[in-house]
C-alpha positions in Angstrom: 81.4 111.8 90.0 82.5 110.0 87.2 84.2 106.3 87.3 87.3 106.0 85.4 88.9 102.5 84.4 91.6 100.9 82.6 95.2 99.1 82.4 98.7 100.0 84.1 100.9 98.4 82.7 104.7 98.1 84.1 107.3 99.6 81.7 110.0 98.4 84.3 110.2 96.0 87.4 108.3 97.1 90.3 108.9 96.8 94.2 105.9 97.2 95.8 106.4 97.2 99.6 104.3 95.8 102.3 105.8 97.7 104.9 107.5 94.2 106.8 111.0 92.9 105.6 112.3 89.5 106.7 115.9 90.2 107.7 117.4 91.0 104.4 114.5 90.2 102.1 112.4 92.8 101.1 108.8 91.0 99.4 107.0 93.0 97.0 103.1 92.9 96.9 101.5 91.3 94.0 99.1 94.3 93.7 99.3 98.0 93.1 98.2 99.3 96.8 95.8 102.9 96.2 97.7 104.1 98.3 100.6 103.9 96.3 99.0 105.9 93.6 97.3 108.4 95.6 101.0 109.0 96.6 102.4 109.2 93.5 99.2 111.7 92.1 99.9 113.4 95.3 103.5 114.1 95.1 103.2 115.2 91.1 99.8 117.6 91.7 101.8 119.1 95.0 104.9 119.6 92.6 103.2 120.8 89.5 100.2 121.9 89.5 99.4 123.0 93.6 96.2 124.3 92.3 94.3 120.9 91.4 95.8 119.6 94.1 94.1 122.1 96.7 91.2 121.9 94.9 90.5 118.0 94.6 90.6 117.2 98.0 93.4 114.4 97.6 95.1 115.0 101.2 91.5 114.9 103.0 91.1 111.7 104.7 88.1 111.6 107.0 85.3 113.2 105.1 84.0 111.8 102.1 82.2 114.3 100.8 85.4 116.6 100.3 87.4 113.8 98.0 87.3 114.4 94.6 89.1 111.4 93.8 89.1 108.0 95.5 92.0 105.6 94.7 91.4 101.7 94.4 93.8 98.4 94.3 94.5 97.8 91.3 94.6 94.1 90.5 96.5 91.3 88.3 94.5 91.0 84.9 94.0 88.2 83.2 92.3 88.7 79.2 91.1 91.9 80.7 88.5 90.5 83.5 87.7 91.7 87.0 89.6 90.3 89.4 88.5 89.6 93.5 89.6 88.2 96.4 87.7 84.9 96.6 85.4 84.7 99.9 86.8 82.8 103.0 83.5 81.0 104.0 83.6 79.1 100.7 85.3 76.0 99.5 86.9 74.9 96.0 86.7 71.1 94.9 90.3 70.4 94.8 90.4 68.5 91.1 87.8 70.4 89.2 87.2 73.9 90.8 83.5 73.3 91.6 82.3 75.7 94.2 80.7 73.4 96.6 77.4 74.1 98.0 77.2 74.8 101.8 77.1 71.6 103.8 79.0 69.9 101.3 81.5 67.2 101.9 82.0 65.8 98.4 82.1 67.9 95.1 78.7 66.5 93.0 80.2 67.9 89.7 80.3 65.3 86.7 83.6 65.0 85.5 84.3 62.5 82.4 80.8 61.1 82.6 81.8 60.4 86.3 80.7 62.1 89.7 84.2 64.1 91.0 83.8 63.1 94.6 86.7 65.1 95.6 86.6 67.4 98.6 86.6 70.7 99.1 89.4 73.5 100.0 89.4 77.0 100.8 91.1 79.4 98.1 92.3 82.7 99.8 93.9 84.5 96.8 92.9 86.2 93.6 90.0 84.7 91.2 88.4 85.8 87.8 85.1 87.3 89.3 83.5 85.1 87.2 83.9 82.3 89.7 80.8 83.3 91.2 78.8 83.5 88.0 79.9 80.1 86.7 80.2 78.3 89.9 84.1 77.0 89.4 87.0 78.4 90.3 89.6 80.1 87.7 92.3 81.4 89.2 94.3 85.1 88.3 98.1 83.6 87.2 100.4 85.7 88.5 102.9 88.0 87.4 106.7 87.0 86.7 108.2 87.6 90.4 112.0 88.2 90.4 114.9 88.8 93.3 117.5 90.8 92.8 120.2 91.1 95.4 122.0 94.8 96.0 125.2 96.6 97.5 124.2 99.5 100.0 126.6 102.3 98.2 128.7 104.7 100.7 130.7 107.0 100.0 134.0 104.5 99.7 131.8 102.4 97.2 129.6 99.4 97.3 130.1 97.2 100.4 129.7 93.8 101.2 130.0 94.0 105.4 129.7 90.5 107.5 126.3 88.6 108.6 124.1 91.3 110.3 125.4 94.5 109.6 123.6 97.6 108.9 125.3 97.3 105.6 124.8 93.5 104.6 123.7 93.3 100.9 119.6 93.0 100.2 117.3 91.0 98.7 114.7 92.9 97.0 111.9 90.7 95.5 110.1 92.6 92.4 107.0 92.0 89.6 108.6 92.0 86.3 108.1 94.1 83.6 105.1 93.8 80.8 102.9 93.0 84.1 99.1 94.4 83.9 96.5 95.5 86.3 93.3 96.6 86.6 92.7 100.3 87.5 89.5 101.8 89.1 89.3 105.1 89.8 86.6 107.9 91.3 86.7 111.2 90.0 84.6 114.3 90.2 83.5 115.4 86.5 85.3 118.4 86.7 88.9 117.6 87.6 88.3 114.1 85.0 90.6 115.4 82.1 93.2 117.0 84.3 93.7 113.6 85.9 94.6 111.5 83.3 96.6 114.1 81.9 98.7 113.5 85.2 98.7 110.2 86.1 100.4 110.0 81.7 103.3 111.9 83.3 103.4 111.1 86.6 103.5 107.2 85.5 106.7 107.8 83.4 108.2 110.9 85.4 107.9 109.9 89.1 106.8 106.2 89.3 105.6 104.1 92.0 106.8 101.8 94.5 110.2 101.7 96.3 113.8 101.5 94.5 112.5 104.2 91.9 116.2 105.2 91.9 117.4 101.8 91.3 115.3 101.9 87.9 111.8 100.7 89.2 108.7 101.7 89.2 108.1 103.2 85.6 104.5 102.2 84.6 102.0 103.3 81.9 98.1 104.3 82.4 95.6 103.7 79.8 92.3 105.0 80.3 89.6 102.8 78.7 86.2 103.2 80.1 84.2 106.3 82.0 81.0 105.8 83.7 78.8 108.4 85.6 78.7 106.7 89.0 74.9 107.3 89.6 74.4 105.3 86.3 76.5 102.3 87.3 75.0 102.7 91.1 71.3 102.4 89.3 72.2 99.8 86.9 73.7 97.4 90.3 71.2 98.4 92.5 68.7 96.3 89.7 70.8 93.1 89.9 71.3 93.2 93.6 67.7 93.9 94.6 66.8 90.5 94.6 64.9 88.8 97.1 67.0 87.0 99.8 70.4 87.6 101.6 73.4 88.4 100.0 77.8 87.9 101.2 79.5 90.9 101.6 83.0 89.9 100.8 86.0 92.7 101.5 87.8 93.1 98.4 90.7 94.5 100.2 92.3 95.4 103.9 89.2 96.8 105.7 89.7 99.7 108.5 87.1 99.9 111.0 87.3 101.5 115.0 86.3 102.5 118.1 88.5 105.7 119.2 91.9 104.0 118.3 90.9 100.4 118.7 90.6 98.6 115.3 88.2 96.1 115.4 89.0 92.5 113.3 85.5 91.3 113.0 81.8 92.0 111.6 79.9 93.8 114.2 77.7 97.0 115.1 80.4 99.4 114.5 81.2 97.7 110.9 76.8 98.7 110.0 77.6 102.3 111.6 80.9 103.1 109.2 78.5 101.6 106.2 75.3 103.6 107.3 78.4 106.5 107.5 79.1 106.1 104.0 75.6 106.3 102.6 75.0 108.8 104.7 78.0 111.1 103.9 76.8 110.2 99.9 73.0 111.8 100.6 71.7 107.9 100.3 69.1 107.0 102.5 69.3 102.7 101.8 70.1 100.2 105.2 71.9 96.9 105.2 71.3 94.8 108.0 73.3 91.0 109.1 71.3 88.2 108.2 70.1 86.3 111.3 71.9 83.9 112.1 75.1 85.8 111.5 77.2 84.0 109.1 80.6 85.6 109.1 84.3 84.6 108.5 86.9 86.7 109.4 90.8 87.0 108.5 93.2 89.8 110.3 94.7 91.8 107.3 97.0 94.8 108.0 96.5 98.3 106.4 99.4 101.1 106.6 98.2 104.4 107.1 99.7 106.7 104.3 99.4 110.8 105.1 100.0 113.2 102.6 99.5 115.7 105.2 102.3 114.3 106.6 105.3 114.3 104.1 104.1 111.8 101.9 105.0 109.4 104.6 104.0 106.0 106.8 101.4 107.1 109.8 100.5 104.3 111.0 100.2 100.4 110.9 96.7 99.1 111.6 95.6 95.8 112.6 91.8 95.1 110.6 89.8 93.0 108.7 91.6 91.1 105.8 90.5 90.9 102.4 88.4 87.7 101.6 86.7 88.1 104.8 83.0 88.0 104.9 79.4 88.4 106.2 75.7 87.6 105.1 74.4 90.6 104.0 70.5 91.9 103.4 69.0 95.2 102.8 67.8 97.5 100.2 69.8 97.3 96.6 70.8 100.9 96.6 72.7 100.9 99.1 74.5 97.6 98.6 75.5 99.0 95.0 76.9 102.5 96.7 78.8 100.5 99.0 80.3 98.2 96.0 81.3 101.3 94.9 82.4 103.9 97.2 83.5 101.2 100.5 83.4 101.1 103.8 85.4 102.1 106.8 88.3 104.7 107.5 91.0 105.7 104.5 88.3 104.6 101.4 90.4 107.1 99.5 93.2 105.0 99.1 91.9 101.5 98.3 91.0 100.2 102.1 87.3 99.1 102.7 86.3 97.8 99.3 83.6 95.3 99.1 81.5 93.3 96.4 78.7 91.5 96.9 77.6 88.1 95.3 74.2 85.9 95.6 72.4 83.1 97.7 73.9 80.6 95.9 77.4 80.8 98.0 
């Protein structure tokens, strides 16, 4: 397979739903959702061109080793760098950023030829992965966020009905246009030129998001960087085979279960879906928890989205939320497949993706 990255950028305002309205405001996600653009390659490849669409394996979504593409969130950019969700078991200094040091009460940085002192706070949002590697926070800024109130149209015209009716005007909240994210995108070599060829017209012609016929939802794909995935698996594997523990972090919504009870937490069933993976992948590398188990956990929600079943909403899923994470060791190889492929149910549509970072956090 083949990784393929680059830059959507919105040519209109876009709604992207979360699934949950609040009475008659509708909130728009501040990232593009895979799932959201395995939907909208789904709907153009079933439309116009059934063939590639048979053939790539978008509609599987148990078994790994039939996708020929896997689907990631795509991300706020800021000057073109990686974006993650910042880890849950660390804390910020409030004035300067630091990353404090675990244990810490009071930030040690030098600020002005004078120790910060300030105390720490968690950060649960979007940072410049470069956090990790320079030890101090920097932030993603995020994207101009409008609300636009609409009419429901009937046949008689617009309306404007009383205080609860099925017919009260909405509030739809939206990211404006010019906004940029991050694309990531796993493709089998084969199928590589035929997909960007789609996603260029399916971005203009069929859009993503909600209120496409309310003019949203028009966005552009440029393709900038391809990478065989072995290479970039080898070239990780190097920088995480360090000696000593590393923290998993989930990088978005994470979907793991036993029968149909999701599980919000790190434990045995979280290392059988990742030995699953590498398993599924021909890998033979083991990760292990670090003892004592060092985890934090958030409850996230993931929507299940079936192409098998009319493009539609399957189900709404209780599981681990991004940010959460767990102290992580084992053999290189396998933590870099993991980075790369994820772990858990619906991978193929940007659920279960994890990074790792080192023993300094």
């Amino acid at each position: 397979m083949i990784q393929l990255e680059g830059t959507i950028t919105a040519l209109s305002p876009l709604h992207l739903g979360s699934g949950r309205s609040k009475g008659t405001f509708i909130p728009t996600l501040p990232y593009i959702p895979g799932r959201t653009l395995r939907g909208m390659a789904g709907y153009y490849l079933f439309k116009n061109d059934r063939e590639l669409f048979n053939d790539i394996g978008i509609d599987e979504e148990n078994d790994i080793s039939k996708m020929g593409i896997i689907f990631k969130n795509s991300y706020p950019v800021n000057n073109d760098k990686r974006s993650v969700f910042s880890p849950s078991s660390v804390e910020w200094c409030k004035k300067c950023g630091n990353l404090l040091k675990k244990g810490e009460t009071e930030c040690d940085a030098i600020v002005d030829g004078m120790p910060c002192l300030n105390e720490g706070k968690k950060f649960s949002g979007l940072m410049d992965f470069d956090s990790h590697v320079n030890k101090k926070l920097s932030t993603i800024s995020g994207h101009f966020i409008s609300i636009e109130t609409k009419c429901p149209i009937t046949r008689n015209g617009h309306t404007s009905m009383p205080e609860n009716s099925a017919l009260s005007p909405y509030h739809v909240e939206s990211i404006g246009s010019g906004a940029k994210f991050r694309f990531r995108l796993l493709v089998k070599d084969e199928f590589a030129d035929r997909i960007k060829e789609a996603f260029d017209r399916a971005g203009i012609f069929y859009g993503i998001g909600g209120f496409r016929s309310r003019g949203y939802g028009n966005v552009k794909f440029e393709f900038k960087e391809s990478h065989d995935v072995e290479a970039l698996i080898e070239k990780r594997a190097g920088v995480l085979s360090g000696a000593g523990s590393k923290l998993l972090v989930a990088n978005s919504d994470m979907v793991i279960r036993e029968g149909d009870y999701s599980i919000v937490g790190f434990d045995e069933h979280f290392l059988e879906y990742a030995q699953s993976t590498l398993e599924s992948l021909g890998k033979n590398g083991i990760i292990k928890y670090s003892e004592p188990v060092e985890a934090k956990v958030s409850e996230g929600t993931a929507r299940g989205w079936s192409l098998k079943q009319k493009n539609s909403l399957s189900e709404i899923i209780r599981c681990i939320g991004a940010g959460s994470c767990v102290r992580i060791s084992g053999d290189g190889e396998a933590m870099a497949v993991l980075e790369t492929f994820g772990i858990g149910e619906m991978i193929n549509c940007g659920y279960g993706d994890v990074y790792f970072t080192g023993d300094a956090v």
